[in-house]
C-alpha positions as CSV (number, residue, x, y, z in Angstrom):
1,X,98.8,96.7,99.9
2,X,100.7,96.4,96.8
3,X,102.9,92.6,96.3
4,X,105.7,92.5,94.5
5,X,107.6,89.0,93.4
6,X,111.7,89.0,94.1
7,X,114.5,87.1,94.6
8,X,117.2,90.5,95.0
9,X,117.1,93.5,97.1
10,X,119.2,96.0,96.9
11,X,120.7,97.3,100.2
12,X,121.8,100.9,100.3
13,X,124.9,100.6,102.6
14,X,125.7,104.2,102.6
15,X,126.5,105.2,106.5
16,X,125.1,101.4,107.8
17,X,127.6,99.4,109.7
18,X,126.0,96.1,109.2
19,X,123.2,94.4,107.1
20,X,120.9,95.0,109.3
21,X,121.0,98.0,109.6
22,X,120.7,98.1,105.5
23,X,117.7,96.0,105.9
24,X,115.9,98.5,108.4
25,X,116.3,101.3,106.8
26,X,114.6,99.6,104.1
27,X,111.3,98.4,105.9
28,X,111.6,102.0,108.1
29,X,107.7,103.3,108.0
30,X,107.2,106.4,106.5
31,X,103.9,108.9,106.9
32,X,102.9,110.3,103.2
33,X,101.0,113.4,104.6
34,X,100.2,117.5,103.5
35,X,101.9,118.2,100.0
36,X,103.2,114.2,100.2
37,X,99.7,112.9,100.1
38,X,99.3,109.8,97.9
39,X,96.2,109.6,95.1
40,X,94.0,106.7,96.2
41,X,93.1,105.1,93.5
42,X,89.7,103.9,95.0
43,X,88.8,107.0,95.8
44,X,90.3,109.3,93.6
45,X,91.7,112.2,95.7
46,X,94.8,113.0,98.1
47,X,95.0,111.3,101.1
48,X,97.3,110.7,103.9
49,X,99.6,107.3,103.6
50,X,101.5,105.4,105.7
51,X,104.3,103.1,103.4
52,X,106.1,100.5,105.2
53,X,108.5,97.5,103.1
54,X,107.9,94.5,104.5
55,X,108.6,91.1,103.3
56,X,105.2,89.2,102.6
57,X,107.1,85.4,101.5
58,X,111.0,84.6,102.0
59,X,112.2,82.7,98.5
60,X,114.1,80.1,98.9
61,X,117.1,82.1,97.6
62,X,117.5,85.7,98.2
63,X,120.3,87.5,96.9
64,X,121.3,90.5,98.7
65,X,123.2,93.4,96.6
66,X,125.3,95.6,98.5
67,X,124.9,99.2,96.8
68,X,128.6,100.4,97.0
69,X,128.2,103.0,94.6
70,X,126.0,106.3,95.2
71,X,126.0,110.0,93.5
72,X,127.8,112.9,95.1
73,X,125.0,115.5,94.3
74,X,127.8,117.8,95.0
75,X,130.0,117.3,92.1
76,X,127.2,114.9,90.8
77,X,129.8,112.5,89.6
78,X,129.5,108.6,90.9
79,X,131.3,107.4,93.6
80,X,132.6,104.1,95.5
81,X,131.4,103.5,98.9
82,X,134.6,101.5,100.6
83,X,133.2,101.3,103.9
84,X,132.9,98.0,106.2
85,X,129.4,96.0,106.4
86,X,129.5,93.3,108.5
87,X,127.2,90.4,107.9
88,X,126.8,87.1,109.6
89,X,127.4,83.5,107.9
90,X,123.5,83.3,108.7
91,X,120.4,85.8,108.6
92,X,117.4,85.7,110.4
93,X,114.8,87.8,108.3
94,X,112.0,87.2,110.3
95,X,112.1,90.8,111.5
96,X,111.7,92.2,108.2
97,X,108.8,90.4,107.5
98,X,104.8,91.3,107.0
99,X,104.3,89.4,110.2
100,X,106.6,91.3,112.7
101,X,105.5,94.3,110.8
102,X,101.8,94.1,112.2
């Protein structure tokens, strides 16, 4: 586990509907296996990794930045992201926490 101190996350919004969805994609679990193996550090060789975000400590103020801008890798030139993402006056984060993660 590696812990990391915030107060911002940014929220790639690209093809999400809502926040949530934003947020998911975020703490989505992803298996670091065959030529993605991960160096342990411990003991220092390739091995197979599973990385999952979570959220360890909610601060008392989190500020959420909505990433409307993204590279076309066609043209490779920067470009805005107009689409709709719906958010509620309140947000539960509980489900994006270490605890509903184990």
């Amino acid at each position: 586990n590696r812990e990391e101190h915030f107060m911002n996350i940014d929220c790639q919004i690209r093809g999400k509907s809502d926040i949530h969805e934003a947020l998911a994609t975020m703490c989505e679990v992803e298996v670091m296996e065959g030529d993605n193996k991960v160096n342990c550090e411990r003991c220092k060789k390739n091995t197979d990794t599973v990385l999952q975000t979570a959220i360890s400590r909610l601060p008392n103020m989190l500020v959420l930045s909505l990433k409307r801008f993204d590279l076309d890798y066609n043209t490779f030139e920067t470009v805005k992201i107009n689409s709709r993402c719906s958010f509620d006056q309140t947000l539960n984060m509980k489900r994006y926490t270490l605890e509903a993660a184990e």
